[in-house]
N, CA, C and O atoms as a GROMACS GRO file, in nm:
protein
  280
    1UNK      N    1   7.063  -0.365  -3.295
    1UNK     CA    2   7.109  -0.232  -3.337
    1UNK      C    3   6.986  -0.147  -3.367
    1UNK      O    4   6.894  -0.186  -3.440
    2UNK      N    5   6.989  -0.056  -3.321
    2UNK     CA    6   6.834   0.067  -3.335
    2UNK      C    7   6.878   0.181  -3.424
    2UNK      O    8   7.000   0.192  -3.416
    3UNK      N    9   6.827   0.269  -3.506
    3UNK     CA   10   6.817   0.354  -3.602
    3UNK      C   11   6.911   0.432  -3.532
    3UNK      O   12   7.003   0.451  -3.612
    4UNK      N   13   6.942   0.496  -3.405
    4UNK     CA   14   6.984   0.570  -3.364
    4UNK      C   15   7.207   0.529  -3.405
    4UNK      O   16   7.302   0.591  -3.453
    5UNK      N   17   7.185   0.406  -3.351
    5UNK     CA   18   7.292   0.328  -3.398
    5UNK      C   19   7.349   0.307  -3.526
    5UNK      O   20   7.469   0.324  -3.548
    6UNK      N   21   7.269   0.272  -3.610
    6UNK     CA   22   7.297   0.280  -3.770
    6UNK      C   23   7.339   0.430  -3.799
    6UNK      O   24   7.429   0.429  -3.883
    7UNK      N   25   7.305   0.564  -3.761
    7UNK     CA   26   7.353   0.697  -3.801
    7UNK      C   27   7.458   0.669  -3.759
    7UNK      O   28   7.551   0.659  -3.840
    8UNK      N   29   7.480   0.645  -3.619
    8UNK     CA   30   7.628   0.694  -3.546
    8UNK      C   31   7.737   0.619  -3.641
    8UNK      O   32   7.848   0.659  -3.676
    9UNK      N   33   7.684   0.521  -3.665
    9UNK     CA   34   7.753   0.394  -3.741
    9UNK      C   35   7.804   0.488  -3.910
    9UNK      O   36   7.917   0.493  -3.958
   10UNK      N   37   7.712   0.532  -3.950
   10UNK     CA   38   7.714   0.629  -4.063
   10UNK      C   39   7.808   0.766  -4.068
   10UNK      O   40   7.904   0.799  -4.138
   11UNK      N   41   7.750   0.816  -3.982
   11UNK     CA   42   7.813   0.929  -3.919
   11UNK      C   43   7.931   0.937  -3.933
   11UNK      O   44   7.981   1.044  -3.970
   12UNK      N   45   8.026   0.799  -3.899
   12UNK     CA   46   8.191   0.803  -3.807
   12UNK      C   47   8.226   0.762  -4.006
   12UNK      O   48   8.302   0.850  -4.044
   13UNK      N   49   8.202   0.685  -4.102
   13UNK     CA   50   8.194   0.634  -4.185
   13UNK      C   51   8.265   0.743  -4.335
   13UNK      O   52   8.203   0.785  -4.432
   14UNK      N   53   8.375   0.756  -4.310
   14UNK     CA   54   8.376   0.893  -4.443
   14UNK      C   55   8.361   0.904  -4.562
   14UNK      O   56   8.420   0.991  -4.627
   15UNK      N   57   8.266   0.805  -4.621
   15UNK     CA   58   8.214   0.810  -4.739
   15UNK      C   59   8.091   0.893  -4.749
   15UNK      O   60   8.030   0.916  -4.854
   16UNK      N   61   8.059   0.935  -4.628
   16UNK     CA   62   7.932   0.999  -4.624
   16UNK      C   63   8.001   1.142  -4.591
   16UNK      O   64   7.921   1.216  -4.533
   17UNK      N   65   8.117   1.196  -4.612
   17UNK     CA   66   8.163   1.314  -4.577
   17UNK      C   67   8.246   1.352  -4.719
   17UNK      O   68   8.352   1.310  -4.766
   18UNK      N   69   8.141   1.456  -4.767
   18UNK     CA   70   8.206   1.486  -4.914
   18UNK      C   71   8.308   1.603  -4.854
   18UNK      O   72   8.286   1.691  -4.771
   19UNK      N   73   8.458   1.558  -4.949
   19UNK     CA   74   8.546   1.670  -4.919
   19UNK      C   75   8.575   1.659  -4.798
   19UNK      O   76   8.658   1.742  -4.760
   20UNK      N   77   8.536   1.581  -4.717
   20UNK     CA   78   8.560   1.592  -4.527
   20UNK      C   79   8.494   1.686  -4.485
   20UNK      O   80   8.485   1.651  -4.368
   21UNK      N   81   8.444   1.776  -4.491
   21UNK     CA   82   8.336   1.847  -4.443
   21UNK      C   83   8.213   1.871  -4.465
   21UNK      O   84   8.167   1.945  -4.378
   22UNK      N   85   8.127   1.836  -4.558
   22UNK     CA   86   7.976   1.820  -4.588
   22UNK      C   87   7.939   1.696  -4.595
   22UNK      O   88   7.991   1.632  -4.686
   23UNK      N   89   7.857   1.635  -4.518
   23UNK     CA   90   7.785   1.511  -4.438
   23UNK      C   91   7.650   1.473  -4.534
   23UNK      O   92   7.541   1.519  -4.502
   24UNK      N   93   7.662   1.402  -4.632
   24UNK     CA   94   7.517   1.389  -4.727
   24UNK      C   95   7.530   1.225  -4.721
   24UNK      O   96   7.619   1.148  -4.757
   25UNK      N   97   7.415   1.209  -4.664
   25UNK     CA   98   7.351   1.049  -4.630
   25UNK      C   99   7.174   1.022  -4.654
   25UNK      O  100   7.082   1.081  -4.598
   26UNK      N  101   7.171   0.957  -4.716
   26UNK     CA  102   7.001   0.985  -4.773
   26UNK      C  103   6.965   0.878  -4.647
   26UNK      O  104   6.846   0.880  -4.614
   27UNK      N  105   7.010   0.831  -4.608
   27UNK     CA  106   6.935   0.700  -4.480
   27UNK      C  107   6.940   0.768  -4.333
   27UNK      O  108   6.875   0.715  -4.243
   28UNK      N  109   7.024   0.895  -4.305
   28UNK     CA  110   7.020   0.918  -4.166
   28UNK      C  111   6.895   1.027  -4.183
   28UNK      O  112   6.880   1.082  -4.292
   29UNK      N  113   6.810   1.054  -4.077
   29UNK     CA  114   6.677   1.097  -4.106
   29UNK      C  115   6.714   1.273  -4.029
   29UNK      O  116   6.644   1.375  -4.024
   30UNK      N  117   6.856   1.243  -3.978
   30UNK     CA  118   6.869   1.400  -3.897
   30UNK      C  119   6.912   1.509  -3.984
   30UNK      O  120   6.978   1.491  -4.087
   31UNK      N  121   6.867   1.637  -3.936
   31UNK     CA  122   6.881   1.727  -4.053
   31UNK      C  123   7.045   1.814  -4.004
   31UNK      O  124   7.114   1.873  -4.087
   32UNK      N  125   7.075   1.805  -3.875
   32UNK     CA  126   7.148   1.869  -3.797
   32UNK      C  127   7.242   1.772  -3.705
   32UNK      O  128   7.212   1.716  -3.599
   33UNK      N  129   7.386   1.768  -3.792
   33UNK     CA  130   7.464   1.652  -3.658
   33UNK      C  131   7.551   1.749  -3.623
   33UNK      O  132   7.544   1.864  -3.668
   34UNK      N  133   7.651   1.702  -3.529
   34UNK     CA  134   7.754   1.726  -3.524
   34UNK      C  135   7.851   1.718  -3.577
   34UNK      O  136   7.863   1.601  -3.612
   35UNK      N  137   7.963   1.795  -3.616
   35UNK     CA  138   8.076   1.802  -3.690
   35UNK      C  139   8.134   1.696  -3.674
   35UNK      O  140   8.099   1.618  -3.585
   36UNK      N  141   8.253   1.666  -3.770
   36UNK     CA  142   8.338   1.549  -3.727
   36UNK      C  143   8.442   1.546  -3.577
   36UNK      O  144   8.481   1.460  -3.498
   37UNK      N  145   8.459   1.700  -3.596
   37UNK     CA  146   8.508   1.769  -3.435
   37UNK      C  147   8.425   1.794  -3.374
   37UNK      O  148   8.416   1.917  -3.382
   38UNK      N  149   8.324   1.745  -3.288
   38UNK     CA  150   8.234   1.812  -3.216
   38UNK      C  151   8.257   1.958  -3.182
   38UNK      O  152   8.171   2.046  -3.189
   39UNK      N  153   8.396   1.972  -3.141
   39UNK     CA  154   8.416   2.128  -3.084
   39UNK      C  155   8.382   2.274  -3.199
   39UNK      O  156   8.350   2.385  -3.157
   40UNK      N  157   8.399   2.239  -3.346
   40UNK     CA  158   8.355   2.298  -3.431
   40UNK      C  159   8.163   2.310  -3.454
   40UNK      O  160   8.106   2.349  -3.556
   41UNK      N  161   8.113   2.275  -3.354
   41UNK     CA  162   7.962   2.311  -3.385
   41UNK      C  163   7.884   2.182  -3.441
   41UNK      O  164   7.902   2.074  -3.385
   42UNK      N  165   7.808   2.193  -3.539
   42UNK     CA  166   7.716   2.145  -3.583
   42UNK      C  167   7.674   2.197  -3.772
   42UNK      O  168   7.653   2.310  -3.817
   43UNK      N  169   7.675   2.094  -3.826
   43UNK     CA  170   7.667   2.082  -3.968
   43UNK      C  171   7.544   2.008  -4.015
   43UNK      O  172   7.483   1.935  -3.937
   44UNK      N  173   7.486   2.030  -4.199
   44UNK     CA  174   7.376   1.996  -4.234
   44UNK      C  175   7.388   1.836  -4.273
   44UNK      O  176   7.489   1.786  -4.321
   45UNK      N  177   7.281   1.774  -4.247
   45UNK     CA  178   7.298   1.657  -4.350
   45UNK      C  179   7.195   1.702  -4.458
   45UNK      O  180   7.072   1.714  -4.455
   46UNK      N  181   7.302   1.724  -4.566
   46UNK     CA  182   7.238   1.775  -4.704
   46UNK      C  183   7.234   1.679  -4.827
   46UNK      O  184   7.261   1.698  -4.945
   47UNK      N  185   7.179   1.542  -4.742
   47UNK     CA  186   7.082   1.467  -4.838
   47UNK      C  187   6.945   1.472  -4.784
   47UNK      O  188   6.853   1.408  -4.835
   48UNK      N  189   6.932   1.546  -4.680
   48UNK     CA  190   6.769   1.578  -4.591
   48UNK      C  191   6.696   1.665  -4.720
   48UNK      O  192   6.783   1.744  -4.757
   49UNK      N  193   6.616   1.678  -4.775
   49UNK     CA  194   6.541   1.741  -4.801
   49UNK      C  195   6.487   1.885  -4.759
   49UNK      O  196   6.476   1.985  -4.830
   50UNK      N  197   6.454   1.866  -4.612
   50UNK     CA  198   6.465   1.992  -4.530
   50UNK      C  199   6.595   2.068  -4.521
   50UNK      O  200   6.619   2.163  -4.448
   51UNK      N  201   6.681   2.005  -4.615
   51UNK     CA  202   6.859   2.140  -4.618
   51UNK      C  203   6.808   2.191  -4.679
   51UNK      O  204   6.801   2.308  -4.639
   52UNK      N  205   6.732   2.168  -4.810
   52UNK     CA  206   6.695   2.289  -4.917
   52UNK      C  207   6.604   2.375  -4.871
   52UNK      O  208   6.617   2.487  -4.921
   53UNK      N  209   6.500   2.363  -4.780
   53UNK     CA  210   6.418   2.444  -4.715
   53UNK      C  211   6.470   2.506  -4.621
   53UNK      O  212   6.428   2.617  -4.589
   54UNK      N  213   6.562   2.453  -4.564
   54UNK     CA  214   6.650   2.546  -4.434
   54UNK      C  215   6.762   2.655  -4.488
   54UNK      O  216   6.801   2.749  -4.419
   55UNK      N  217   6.796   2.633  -4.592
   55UNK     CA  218   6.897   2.698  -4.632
   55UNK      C  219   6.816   2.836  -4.785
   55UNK      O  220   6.866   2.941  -4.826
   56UNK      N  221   6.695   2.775  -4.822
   56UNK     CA  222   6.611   2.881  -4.871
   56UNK      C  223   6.545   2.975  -4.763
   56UNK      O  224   6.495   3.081  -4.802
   57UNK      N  225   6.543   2.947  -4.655
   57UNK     CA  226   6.479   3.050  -4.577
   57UNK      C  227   6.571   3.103  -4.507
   57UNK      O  228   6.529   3.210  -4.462
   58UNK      N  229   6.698   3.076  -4.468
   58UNK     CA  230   6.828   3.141  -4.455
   58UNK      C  231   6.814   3.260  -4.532
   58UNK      O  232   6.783   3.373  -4.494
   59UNK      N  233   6.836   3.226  -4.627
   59UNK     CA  234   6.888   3.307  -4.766
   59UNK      C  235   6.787   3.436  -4.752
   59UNK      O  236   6.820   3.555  -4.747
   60UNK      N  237   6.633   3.369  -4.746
   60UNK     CA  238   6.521   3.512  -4.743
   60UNK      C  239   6.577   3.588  -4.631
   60UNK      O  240   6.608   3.706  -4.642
   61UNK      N  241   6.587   3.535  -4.550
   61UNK     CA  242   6.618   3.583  -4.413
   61UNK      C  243   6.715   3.721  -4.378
   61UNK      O  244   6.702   3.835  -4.332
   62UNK      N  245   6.837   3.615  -4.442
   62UNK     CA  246   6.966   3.755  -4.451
   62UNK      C  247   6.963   3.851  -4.562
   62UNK      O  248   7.037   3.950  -4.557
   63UNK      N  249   6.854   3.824  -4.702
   63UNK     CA  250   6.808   3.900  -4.786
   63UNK      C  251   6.708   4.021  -4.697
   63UNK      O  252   6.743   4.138  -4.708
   64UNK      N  253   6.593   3.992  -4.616
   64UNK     CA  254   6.495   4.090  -4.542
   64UNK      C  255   6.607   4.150  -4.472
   64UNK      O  256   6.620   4.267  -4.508
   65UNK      N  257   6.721   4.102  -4.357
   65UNK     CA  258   6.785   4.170  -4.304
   65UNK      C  259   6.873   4.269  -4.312
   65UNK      O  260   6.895   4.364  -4.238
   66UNK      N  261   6.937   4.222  -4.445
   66UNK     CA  262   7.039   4.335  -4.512
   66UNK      C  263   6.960   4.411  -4.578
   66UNK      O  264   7.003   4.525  -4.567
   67UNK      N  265   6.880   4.409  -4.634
   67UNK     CA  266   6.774   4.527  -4.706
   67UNK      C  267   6.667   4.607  -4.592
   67UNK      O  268   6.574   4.678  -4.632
   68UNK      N  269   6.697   4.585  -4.453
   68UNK     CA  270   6.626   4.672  -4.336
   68UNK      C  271   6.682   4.814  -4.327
   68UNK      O  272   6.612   4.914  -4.315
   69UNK      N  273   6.807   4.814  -4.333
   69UNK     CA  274   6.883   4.970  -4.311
   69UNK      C  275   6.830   5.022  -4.414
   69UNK      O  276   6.772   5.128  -4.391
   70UNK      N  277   6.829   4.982  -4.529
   70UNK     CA  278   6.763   5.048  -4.639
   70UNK      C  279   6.639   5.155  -4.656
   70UNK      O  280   6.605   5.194  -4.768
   0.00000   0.00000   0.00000
């Protein structure tokens, strides 16, 4: 079984799906999976470390953007 295997293995697993829709697993190393529906997109794994950095520069982001018309 290879690392890639142990996520998928994780992944399908719904203890790692708080509420059924937010995916927090401190052992899968991806920051970005797929939904439990694939057809719905792509969701955080927000036991990554990099969620808090991805989602703070979000935030600046749509803060610089909405304050441009200004």
């Amino acid at each position: 079984m290879n690392k890639n295997d142990f996520n998928n293995d994780d992944y399908r697993n719904p203890k790692f799906w708080k509420w059924g829709v937010f995916y927090f697993n401190k052992d899968d190393v991806r920051l970005f999976i797929p939904k439990r529906n694939p057809f719905f997109g792509w969701t955080i794994n927000f036991a990554s470390p990099l969620s808090i950095l991805f989602f703070i520069l979000l935030m600046v982001l749509i803060g610089l953007l909405s304050n441009r018309g200004k």
